[in-house]
C-alpha positions in Angstrom: -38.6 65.4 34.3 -39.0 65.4 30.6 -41.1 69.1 31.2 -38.2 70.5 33.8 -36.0 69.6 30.4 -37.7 72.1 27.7 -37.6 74.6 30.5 -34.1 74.6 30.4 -33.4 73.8 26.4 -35.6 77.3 26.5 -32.7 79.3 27.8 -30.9 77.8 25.1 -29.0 74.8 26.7 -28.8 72.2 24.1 -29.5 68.7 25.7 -25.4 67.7 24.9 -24.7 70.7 27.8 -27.4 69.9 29.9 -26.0 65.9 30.1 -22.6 67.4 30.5 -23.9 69.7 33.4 -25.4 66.8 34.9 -22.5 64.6 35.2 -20.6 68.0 36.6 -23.0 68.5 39.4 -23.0 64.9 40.2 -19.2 64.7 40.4 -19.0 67.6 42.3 -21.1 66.0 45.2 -18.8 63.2 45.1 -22.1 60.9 43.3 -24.5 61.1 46.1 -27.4 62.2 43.9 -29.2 61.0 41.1 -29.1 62.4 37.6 -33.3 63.9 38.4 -31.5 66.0 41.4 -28.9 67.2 40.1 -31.3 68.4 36.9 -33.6 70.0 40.0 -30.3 71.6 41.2 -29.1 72.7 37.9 -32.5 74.5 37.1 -32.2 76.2 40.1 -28.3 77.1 39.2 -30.0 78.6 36.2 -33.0 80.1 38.0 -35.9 78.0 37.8 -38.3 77.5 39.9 -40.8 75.1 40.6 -44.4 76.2 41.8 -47.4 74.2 41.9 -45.9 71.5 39.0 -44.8 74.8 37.2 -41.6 75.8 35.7 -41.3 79.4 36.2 -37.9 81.5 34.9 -37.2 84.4 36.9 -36.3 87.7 34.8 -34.1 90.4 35.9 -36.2 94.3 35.8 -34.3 95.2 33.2 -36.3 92.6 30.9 -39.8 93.6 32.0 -42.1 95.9 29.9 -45.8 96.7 30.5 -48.3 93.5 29.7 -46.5 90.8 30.7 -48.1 88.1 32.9 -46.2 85.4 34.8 -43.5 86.7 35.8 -40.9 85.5 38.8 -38.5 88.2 40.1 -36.0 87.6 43.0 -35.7 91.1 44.5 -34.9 93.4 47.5 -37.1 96.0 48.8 -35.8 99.2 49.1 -39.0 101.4 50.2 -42.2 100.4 51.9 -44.8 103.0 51.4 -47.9 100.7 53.2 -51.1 99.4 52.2 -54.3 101.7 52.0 -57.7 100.8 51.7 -60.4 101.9 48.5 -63.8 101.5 48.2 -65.1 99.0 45.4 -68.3 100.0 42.9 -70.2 97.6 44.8 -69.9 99.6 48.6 -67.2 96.6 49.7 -63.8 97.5 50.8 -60.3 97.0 49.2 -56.7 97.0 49.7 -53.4 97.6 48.1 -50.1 98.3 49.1 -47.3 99.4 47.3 -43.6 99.6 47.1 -40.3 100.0 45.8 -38.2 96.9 44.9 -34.5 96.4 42.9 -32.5 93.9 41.2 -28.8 94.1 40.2 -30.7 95.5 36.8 -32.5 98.2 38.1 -36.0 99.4 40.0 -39.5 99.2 39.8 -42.7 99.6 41.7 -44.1 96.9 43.5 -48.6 97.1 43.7 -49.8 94.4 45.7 -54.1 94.0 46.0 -56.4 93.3 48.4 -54.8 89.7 51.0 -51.3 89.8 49.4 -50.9 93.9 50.2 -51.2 92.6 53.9 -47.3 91.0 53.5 -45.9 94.7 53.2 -47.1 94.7 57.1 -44.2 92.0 57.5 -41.7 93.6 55.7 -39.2 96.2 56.1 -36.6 97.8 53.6 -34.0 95.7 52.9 -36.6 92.9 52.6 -35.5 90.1 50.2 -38.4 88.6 48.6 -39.9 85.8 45.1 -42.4 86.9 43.8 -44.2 84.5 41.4 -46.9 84.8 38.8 -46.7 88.5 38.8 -47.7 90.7 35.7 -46.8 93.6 34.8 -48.4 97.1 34.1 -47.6 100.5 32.8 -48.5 103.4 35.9 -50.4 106.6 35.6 -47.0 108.5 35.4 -45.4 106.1 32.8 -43.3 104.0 35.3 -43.3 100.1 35.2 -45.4 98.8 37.7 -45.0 95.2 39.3 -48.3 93.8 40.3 -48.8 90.7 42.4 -52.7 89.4 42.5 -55.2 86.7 43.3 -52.8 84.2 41.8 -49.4 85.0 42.3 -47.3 84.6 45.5 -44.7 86.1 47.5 -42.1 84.2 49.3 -40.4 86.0 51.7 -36.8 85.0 51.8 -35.4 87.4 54.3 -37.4 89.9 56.4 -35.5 93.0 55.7 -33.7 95.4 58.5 -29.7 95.2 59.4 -28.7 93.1 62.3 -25.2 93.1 63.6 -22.6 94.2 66.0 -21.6 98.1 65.9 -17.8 97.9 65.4 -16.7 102.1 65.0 -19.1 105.0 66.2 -18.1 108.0 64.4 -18.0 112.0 66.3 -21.4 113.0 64.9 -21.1 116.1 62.5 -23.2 119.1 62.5 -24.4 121.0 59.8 -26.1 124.4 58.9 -29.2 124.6 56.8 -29.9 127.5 54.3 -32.5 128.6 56.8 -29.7 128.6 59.4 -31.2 125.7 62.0 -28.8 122.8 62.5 -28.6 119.0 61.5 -26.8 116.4 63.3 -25.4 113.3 61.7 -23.8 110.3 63.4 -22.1 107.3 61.2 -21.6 104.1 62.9 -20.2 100.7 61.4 -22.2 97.8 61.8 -21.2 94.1 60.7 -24.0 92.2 59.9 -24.1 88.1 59.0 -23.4 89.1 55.4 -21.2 92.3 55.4 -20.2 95.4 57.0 -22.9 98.9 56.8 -22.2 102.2 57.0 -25.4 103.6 58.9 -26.1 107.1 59.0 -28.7 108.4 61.5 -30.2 111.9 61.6 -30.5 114.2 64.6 -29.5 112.1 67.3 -30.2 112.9 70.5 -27.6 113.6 73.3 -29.2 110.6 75.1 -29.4 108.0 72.7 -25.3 108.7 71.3 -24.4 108.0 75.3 -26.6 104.4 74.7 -24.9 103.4 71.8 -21.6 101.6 72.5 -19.3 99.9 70.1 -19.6 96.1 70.4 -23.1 96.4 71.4 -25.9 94.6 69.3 -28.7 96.4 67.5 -31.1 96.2 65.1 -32.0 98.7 62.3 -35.8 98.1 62.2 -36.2 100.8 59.1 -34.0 102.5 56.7 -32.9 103.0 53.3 -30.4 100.4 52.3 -28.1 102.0 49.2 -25.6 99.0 48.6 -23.3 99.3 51.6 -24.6 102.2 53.1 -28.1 102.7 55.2 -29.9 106.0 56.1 -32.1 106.2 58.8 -34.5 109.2 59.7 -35.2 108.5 63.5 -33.0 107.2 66.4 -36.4 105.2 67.3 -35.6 102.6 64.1 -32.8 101.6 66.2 -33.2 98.6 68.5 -30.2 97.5 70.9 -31.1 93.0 70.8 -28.3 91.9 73.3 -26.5 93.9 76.5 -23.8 91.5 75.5 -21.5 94.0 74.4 -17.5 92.8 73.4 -14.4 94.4 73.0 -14.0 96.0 69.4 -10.3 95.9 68.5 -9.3 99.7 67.1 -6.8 98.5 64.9 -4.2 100.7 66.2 -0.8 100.8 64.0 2.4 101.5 65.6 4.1 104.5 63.6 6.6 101.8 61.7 4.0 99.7 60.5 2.3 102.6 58.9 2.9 102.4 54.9 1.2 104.9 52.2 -2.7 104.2 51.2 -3.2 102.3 54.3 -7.0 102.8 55.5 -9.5 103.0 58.5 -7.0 102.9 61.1 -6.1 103.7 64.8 -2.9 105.8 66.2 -2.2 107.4 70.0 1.1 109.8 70.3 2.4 112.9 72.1 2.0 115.9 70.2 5.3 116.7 69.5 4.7 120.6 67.9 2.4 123.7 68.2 -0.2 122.9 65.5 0.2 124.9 62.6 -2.8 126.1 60.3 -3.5 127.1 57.1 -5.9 127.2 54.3 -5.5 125.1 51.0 -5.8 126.4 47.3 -9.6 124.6 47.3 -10.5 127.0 50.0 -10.2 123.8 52.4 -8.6 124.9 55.8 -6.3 122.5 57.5 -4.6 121.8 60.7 -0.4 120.2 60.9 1.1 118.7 64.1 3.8 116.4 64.3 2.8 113.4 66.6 5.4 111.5 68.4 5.5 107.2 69.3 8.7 106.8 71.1 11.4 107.6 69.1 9.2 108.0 65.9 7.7 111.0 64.9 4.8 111.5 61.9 3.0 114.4 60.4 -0.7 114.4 60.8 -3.1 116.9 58.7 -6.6 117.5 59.9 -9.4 118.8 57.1 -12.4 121.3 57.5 -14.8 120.2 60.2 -11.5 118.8 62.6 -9.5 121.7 62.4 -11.6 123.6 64.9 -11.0 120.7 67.5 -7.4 121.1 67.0 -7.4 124.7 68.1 -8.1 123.5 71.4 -4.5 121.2 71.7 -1.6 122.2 72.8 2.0 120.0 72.6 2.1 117.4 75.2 -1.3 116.5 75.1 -1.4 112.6 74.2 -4.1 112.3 71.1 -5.9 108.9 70.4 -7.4 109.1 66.9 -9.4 106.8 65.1 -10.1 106.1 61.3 -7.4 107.7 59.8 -5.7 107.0 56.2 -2.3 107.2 55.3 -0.6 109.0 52.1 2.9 109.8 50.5 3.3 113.5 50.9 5.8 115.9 49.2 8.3 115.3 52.6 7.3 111.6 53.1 4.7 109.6 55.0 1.8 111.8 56.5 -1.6 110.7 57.9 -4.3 112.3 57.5 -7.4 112.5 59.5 -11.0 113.0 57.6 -14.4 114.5 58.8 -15.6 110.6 60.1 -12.5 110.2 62.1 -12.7 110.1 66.0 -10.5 112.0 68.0 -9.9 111.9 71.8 -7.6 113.4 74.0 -6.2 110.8 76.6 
């Protein structure tokens, strides 16, 4: 173990901390391992891993410049632009494939050649993958440049895509472009094994938004992961993996339970007043009823995009509406409904 030691003493551990680590790791699992496992556990605490009898540090993209060889990275893969094939000076044929991956430091391109391009075939944004006994290079444009070879490895650690369970489907939103066409975009929430998504799709068809159901099961097969958000170009990247679709509780607040800055949930009432519009200082138009829960009633503001759905509602009509926020306004409590928010008339 005596070579697993300098690799650590590298990073700048004396040998007094490493001893102390020791004993913390072993305490902590109650004494059940040796002092060589919990060194093995503590280097990969610290990031070091063991290939082939070698010690290898991984690095954060931040710390990487042009020329370096060696290299270990643990990173995601945001974009997979495939592998292509090149003809060598002696008539044979080559590959390589190339990509964009990220750390918590930053980005950089990912090159693989020739066998190793082959494992972009497997992967799909939002891939988390090792890659060991990389070097690195400086591209055509300037742009650091990952490059994985003959003998350096990938280890896939997770394929990549977003499965989970759609909790809220959102009223999809249309737009107008400059030219004057129109763009469609739906927003669903999906809870995966790790977190909750935001996924955005493009251009949905009428067909496909009567498919998707809340408490269904799908899988995102390709998109654009941005930290808690994804953006996908075609309903197609969209697989449903289970009919087993459950109940999705809406969250719904009764009117007394509803304090100011609450977020992302559900309220039903009678409208209790005509609605009343008007158009903000920004420019922003707005909608105002007064919604009614027994013997409780509550202001409710609709922005922009909502406003023209409120034209069509008249008092009595019983209103369902889902991710709302609440605020303190200048007369007390008011809820206020966004461009995401669902709305149904019951």
């Amino acid at each position: 173990m005596e070579d697993l030691l300098l690799a650590i003493k590298k990073l700048g551990i004396s040998e007094e901390e490493i001893e102390h680590l020791i004993e913390e790791k072993r305490r902590s699992l109650g004494y059940l391992i040796d002092e060589d496992v919990a060194l093995r556990l503590i280097a990969r605490d610290l990031g070091i891993l063991i290939h082939e009898g070698i010690f290898l540090t991984e690095v954060k993209i931040k710390d990487l410049v042009p020329n370096m060889r060696s290299v270990t990275l643990n990173v995601t893969l945001e974009k997979n632009f495939g592998v292509r094939e090149f003809d060598r000076k002696d008539g044979s044929k080559g590959k390589f494939g190339r990509g964009l991956v990220k750390d918590d430091t930053g980005s950089a391109f990912l090159v693989l050649w020739n066998d190793k391009a082959e494992v972009l075939h497997k992967l799909k944004s939002g891939a988390q993958i090792v890659i060991k006994q990389g070097y690195t290079r400086e591209g055509m444009d300037g742009s650091l440049e990952i490059h994985v070879g003959e003998r350096s490895e990938i280890e896939i650690v997770r394929e990549g895509g977003v499965k989970g369970r759609i909790l809220k489907i959102y009223d999809p939103l249309e737009y107008i472009r400059d030219d004057g066409s129109k763009v469609r975009l739906l927003c669903f929430l999906i809870k995966g094994e790790e977190d909750e998504k935001r996924a955005f799709l493009w251009n949905p068809s009428e067909e496909f938004l009567k498919k998707l159901i809340e408490g269904m099961e799908v899988e995102i097969i390709e998109g654009q992961i941005r930290e808690k958000e994804i953006y996908i170009k075609k309903e197609s990247h969209i697989r449903v993996t289970s009919q087993d679709i459950i109940s999705i509780n809406n969250n719904v607040k009764r009117f007394n339970e509803i304090e100011p800055n609450m977020k992302d949930f559900a309220i039903e009432g009678i409208i209790e007043s005509e609605p009343e519009f008007g158009t903000a200082q920004s420019g922003s138009k707005f909608a105002k009823i007064i919604l009614r829960e027994g013997d409780v009633i509550i202001p409710v503001i609709f922005w922009n995009e909502k406003v023209e759905f409120i034209k069509n509602l008249k008092r009595g009509d019983y209103l369902f509406i889902d991710g709302c926020r609440s605020r303190a306004g200048p007369n007390g409590l008011e809820i206020i409904v966004n461009k995401w928010s669902k709305i149904r008339v019951k």
